[in-house]
C-alpha positions in Angstrom: 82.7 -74.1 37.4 80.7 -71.5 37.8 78.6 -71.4 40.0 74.9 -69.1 39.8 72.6 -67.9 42.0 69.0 -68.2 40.6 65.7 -67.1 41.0 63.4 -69.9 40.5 61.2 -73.3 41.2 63.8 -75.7 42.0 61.4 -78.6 40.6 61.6 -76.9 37.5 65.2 -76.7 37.0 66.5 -79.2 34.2 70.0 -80.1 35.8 71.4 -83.7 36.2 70.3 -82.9 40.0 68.7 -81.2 42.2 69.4 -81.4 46.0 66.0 -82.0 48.8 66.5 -80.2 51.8 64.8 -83.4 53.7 64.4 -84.3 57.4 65.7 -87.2 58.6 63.7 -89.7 57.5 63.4 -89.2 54.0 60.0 -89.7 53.8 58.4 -86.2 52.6 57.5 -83.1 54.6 56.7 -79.4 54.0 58.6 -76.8 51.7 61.0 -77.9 49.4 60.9 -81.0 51.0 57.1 -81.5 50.2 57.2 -79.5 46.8 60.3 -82.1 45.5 58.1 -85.3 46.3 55.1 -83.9 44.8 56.6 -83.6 41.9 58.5 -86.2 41.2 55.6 -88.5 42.3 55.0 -91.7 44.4 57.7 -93.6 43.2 60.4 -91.1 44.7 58.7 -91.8 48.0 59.4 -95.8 47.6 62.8 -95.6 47.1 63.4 -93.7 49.8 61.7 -96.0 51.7 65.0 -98.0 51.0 67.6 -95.8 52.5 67.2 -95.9 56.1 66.5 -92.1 56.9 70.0 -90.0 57.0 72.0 -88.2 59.5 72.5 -84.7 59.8 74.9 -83.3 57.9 75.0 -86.6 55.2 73.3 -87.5 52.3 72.1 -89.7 49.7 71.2 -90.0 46.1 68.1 -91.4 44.2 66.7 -90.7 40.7 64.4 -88.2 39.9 61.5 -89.7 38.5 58.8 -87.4 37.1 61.5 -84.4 38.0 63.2 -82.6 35.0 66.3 -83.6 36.8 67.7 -87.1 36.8 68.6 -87.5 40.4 67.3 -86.4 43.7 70.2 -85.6 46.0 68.5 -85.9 50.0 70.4 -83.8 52.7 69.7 -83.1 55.9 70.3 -79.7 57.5 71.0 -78.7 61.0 68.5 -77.4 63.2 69.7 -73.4 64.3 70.2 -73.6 67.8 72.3 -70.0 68.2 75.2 -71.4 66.1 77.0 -72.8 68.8 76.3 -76.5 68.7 77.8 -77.1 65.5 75.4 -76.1 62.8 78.1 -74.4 60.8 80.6 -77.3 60.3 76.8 -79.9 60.1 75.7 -77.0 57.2 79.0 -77.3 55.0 79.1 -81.0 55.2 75.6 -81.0 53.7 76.8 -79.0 50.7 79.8 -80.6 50.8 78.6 -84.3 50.8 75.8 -83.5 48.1 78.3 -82.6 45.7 80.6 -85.2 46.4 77.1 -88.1 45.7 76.9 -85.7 42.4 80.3 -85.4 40.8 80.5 -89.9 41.6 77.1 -89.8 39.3 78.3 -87.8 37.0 76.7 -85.2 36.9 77.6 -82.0 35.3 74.8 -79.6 36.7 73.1 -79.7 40.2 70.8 -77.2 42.1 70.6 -76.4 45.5 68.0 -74.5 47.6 68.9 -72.8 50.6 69.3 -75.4 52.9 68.2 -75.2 56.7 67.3 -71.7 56.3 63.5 -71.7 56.5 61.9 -73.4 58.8 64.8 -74.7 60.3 65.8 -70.9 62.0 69.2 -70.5 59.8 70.0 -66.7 60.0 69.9 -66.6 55.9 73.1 -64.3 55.4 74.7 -66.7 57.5 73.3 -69.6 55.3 74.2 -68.1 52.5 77.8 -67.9 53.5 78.1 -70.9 54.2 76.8 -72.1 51.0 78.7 -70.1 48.9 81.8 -70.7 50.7 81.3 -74.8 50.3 80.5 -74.7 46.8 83.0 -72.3 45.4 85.7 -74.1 47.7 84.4 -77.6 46.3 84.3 -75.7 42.3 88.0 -75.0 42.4 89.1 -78.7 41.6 86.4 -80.1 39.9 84.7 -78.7 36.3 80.5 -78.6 37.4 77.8 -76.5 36.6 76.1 -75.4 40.5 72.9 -73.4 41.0 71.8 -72.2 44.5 68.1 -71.5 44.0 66.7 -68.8 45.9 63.1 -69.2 45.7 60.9 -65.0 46.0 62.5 -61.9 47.0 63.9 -62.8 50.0 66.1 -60.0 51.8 69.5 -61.9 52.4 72.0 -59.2 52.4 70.8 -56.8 54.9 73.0 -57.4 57.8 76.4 -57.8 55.4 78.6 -54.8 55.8 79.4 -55.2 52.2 75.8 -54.9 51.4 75.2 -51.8 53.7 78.4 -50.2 52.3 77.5 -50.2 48.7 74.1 -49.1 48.8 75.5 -46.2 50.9 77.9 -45.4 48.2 75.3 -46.2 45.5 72.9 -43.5 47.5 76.2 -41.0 47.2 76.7 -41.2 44.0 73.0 -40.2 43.1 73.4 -37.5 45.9 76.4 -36.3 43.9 74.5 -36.5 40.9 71.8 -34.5 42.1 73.6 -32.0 43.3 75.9 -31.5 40.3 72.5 -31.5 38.2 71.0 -28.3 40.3 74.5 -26.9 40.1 74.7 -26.7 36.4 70.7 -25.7 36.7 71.9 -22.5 39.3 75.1 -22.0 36.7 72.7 -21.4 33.7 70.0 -18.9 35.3 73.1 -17.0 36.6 74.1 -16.9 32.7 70.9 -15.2 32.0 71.0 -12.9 34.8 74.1 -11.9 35.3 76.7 -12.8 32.6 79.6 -11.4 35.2 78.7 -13.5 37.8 78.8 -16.6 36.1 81.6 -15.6 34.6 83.3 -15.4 38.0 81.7 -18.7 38.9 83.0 -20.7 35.9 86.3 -19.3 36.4 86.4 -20.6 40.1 85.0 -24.1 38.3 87.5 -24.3 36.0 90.6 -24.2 38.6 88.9 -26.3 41.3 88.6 -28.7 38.1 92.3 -28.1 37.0 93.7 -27.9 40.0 94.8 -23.9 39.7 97.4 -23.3 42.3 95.9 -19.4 42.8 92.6 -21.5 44.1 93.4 -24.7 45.2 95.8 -26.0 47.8 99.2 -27.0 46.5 99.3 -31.1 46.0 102.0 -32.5 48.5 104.4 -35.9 47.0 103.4 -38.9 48.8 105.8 -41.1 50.1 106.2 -44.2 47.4 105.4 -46.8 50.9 102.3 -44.2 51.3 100.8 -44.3 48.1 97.5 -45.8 47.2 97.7 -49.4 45.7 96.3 -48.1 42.1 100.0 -45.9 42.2 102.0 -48.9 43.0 101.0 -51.4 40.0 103.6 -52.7 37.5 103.8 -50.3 34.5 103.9 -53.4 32.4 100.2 -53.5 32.8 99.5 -50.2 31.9 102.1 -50.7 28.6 99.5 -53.9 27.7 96.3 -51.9 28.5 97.7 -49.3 25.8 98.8 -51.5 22.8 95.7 -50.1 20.9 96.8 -52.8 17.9 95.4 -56.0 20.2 91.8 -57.1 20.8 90.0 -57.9 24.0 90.9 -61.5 23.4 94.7 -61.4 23.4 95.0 -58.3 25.7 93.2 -60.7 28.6 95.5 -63.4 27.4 98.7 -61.5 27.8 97.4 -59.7 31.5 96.9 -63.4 32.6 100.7 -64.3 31.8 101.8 -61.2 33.3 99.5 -62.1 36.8 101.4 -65.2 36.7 98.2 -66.9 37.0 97.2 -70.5 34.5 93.8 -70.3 32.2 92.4 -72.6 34.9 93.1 -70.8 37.8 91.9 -67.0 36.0 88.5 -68.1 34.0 87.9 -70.3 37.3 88.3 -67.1 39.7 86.2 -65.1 37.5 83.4 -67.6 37.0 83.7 -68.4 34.1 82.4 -72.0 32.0 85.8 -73.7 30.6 84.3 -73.5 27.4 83.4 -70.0 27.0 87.1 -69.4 28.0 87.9 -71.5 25.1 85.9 -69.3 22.6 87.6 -66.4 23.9 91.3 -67.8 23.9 90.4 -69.4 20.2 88.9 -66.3 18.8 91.2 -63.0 18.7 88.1 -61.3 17.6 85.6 -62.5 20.3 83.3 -59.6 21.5 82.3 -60.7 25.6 79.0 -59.3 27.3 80.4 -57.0 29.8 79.8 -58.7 32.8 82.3 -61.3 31.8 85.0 -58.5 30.9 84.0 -57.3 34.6 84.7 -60.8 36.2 88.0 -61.3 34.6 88.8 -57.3 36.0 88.0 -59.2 39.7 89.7 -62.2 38.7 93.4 -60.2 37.7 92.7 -57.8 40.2 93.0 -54.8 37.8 92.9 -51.2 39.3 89.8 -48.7 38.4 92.5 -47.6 35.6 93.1 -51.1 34.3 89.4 -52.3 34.3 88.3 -49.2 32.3 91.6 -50.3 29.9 90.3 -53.5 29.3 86.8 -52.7 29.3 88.0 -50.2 26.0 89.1 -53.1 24.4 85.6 -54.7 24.4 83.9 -51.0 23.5 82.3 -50.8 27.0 83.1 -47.8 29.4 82.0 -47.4 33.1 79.7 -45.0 34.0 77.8 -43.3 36.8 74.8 -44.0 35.4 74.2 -47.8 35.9 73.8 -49.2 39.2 76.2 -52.2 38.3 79.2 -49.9 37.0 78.7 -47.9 40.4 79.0 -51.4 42.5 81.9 -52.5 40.5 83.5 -49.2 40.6 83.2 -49.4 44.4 84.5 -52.7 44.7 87.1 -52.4 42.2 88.3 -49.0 44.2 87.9 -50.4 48.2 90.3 -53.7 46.4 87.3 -56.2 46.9 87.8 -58.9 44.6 85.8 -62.0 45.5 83.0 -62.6 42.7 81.3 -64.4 44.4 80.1 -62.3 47.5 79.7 -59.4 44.7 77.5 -61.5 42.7 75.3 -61.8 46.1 75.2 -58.2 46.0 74.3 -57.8 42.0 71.8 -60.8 42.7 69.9 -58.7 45.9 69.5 -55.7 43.7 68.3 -57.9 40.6 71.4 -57.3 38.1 73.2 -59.5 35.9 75.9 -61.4 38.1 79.4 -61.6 36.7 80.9 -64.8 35.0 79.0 -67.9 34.7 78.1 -69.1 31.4 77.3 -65.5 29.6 79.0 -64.9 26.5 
């Protein structure tokens, strides 16, 4: 763990590996096929004159030559045929296999393209899917470093509900914005025009923001099996979030006892390197980015209320006014906690992802 999603030249990254997206006969081709055997020169070529091709959905390892990276991990992706003849099942193996060759060589990084899903037809949400699935899945019993290198600004989100969900709630909240903005604009002419009027107005603001039973509806008790998950959490988390005497580094320790969860299982669903977890557990007064307070909010599942606690005890605050505060808030309210498939969202709108090997 973690695992990253990257913007760059794969033949640039300095890992222990990075992973060819080859054909079957190992012997060079176009994209990152061609770009990989370019750079590492002639003698990658030779050696994979050696191997004997490879079969879909296998691979096999050779160095790196004149790469940055010490090895050259060669898969080979399925053809899209309409996704019925396998090309899901062939796709994961590819990942799947590739990290297997890595972790028996050792290696503690490796970088992937998105394999299969250029000019082999691979519907790239779907590719991506796929990918992140594997690799996460793969991340959860072994300790590796893992980038998937998108190379340009490719669009890989648009047909994901998540994605089309946020950015309509992202678009609401500005709407709100706006409209509160030319509100307040309206409520101060009225002040110099007519100092009754607005008068009358902020007087109708003021219960609507109270709650005044003369110009509200009453509130009706909900049911305790009705209420929303935010009403039903253990008041033990709440008591932690408030013990103002502890630091962000021993409040996250004792909300990871109370989850139940182990170190492992809590820095690992939130993306987190080991040893950045270490820092934090050794250091009562360790001061975290706030992306990484964020992913350990996903990873214990805090409510909106919890995840503004916590936040507090870092001295960050959510707010309306940043893009990624508006997607976590969104996620954090709708109860969507997988990291990863959020950090494909932050990543198409160019934010920093959550977790990974931030401070």
């Amino acid at each position: 763990m973690p695992f990253e999603l990257i913007r760059n030249d794969i033949t640039k990254m300095k890992v222990d590996a990075i992973v060819n997206a080859a054909n079957r006969s190992l012997l060079g081709g176009g994209g990152v096929d061609g770009a990989i055997h370019r750079a590492a020169g002639p003698e990658l070529l030779e050696e994979c004159r050696t191997l004997g091709g490879c079969e879909t959905g296998d691979a096999k390892i050779t160095k790196g030559y004149r790469l940055p990276a010490r090895y050259v991990i060669h898969t080979v992706g399925p053809v899209w045929h309409g996704g019925g003849h396998g090309e899901k099942e062939l796709l994961a193996s590819c990942y799947r296999r590739s990290l297997e060759l890595a972790d028996k060589a050792g290696c503690e990084s490796v970088a992937f393209p998105m394999i299969s899903a250029g000019a082999y037809g691979y519907p790239k949400d779907q590719a991506l899917s796929v990918a992140m699935e594997t690799i996460t899945g793969f991340l959860m019993d072994h300790e590796m470093m893992v980038y998937l290198v998108i190379f340009g600004h490719d669009a890989l989100l648009t047909g994901k509900k998540l994605f089309r969900d946020i950015r309509e709630y992202i678009d609401d909240v500005y709407a709100e914005k706006h409209l509160i903005s030319r509100r307040e604009n309206a409520r101060e002419q009225l002040w110099r025009q007519d100092e009754k009027a607005a008068l009358e107005m902020d007087i109708q603001l003021g219960a609507a923001i109270h709650g005044n039973p003369v110009c509200a509806a009453p509130k009706q008790s909900i049911p305790a099996s009705e209420a929303p998950p935010d009403a039903m959490i253990a008041p033990d988390w709440d008591k932690i979030l408030k013990q103002t005497d502890k630091g962000f580094s021993e409040t996250l320790l004792d909300l990871i006892d109370e989850r139940g969860m182990t170190d492992a299982e809590c820095y690992k669903k939130a993306n987190i390197d080991r040893k950045l977890f270490s820092k934090i557990r050794s250091n009562p007064a360790y001061q975290p980015s706030k992306p990484t307070v964020l992913a350990f909010a996903v990873a214990l599942e805090l409510s909106l209320a919890e995840t503004k606690g916590l936040l507090s005890k870092a001295g960050f605050a959510l707010t309306r006014s940043n893009p990624l505060d508006i997607i976590l808030e969104y996620c954090i309210t709708n109860r969507f906690y997988n990291i990863f498939e959020i950090n494909t969202v932050l990543f198409q709108y160019d934010m920093p992802l959550l977790g990974s090997g931030m401070g």
